[in-house]
C-alpha positions as CSV (number, residue, x, y, z in Angstrom):
1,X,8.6,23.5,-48.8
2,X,8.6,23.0,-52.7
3,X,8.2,25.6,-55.4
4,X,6.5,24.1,-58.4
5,X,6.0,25.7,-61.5
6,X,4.1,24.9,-64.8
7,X,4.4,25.1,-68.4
8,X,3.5,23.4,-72.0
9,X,0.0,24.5,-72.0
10,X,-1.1,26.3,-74.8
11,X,-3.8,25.7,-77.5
12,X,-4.8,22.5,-79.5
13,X,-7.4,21.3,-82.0
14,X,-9.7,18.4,-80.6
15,X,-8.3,15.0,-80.8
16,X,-4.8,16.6,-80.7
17,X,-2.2,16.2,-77.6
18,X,-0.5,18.1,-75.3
19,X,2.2,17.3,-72.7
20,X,2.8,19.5,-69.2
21,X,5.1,19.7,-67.1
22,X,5.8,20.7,-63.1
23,X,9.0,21.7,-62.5
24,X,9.8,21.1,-58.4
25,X,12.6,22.6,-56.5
26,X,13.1,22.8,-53.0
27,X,16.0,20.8,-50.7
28,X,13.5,18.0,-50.2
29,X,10.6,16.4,-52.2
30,X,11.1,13.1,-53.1
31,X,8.4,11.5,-50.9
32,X,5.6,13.7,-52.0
33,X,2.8,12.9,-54.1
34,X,2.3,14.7,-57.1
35,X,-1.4,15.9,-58.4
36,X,-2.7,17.5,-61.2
37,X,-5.8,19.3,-61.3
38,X,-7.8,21.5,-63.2
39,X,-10.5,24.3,-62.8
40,X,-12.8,25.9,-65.8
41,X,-14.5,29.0,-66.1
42,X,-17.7,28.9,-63.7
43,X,-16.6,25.5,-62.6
44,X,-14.9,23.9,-59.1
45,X,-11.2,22.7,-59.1
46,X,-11.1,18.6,-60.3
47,X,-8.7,16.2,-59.6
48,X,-6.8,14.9,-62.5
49,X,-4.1,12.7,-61.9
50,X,-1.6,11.8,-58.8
51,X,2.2,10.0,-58.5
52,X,3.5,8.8,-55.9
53,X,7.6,10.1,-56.5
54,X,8.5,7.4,-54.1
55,X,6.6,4.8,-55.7
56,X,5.4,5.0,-58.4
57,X,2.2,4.1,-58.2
58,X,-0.7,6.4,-60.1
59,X,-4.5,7.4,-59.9
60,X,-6.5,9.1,-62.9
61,X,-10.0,10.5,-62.6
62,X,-12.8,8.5,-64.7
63,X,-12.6,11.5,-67.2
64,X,-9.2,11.3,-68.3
65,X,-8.6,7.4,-67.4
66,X,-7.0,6.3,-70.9
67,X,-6.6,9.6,-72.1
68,X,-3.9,11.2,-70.2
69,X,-0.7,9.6,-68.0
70,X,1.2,11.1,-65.6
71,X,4.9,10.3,-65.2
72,X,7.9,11.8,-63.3
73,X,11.9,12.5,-63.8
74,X,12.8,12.5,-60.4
75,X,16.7,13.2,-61.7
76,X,14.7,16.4,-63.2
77,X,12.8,16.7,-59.9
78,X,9.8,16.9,-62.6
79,X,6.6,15.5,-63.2
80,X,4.9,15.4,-66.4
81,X,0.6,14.9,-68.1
82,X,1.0,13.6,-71.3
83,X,-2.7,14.3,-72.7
84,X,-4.3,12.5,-75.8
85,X,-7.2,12.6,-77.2
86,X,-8.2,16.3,-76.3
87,X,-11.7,17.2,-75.8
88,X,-13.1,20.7,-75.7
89,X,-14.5,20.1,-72.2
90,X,-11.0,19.7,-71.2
91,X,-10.0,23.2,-71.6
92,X,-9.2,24.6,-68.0
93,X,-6.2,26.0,-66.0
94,X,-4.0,22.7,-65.4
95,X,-2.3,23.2,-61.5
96,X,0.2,20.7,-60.2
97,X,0.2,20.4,-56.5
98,X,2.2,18.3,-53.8
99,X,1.2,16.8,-50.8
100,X,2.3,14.0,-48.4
101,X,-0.5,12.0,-48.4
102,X,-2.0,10.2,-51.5
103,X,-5.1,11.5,-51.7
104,X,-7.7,13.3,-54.9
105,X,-9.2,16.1,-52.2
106,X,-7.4,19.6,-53.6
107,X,-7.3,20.7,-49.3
108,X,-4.9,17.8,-49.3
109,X,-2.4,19.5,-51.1
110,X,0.2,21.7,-49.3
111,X,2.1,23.4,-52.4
112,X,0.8,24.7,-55.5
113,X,1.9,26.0,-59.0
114,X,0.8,29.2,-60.6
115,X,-1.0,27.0,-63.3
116,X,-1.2,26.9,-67.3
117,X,-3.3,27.8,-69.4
118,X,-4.6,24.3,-72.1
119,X,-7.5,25.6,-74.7
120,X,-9.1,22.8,-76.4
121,X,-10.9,24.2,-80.0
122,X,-13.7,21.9,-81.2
């Protein structure tokens, strides 16, 4: 289906920003919808953000509304979190996903990236 694989996570000082990215390759996934999520230590996987590549159209969770945006290159066959504002509660493994549905529900999701590490210092 599609490969996906993440990078741009690293470590940042509250208040700072970071930006990620999901490389996709595969022969087709244009139509998909693109997801971010996140998981921290002792805590379940959370929806972040979704794209549709198709349309455009985007969904944030109440956390990160006004905080983060999600965006996409489809001539890079990439999709990007541009994330502002950092909090230390933010600090998780970031995962970008695809699926052919819009949905916020992680078992929605067919593919998955191997994830990337952001650390948030207070």
């Amino acid at each position: 289906q599609v490969q996906l694989v993440e990078s741009g996570g690293g470590l940042v000082q509250a208040g700072g920003s970071l930006r990620l990215s999901c490389a996709a390759s595969g022969r087709t996934f244009s139509s998909y919808t693109m997801g971010w999520f996140r998981q921290a230590p002792g805590k379940e996987r959370e929806f972040v953000a979704s794209i549709s590549w198709s349309g455009g159209n985007t969904d944030y969770a109440d956390s990160v509304k006004g905080r983060f945006t999600i965006s996409r290159d489809n001539a890079k066959s990439t999709v990007y979190l541009q994330m502002n504002s950092l909090k230390p509660e933010d600090t998780a493994v970031y995962y970008c996903a695809a699926s052919r549905i819009t949905s916020r529900w992680f078992p929605a999701y067919d593919d998955w990236g191997q994830g990337t590490q952001v650390t948030v210092s207070s």
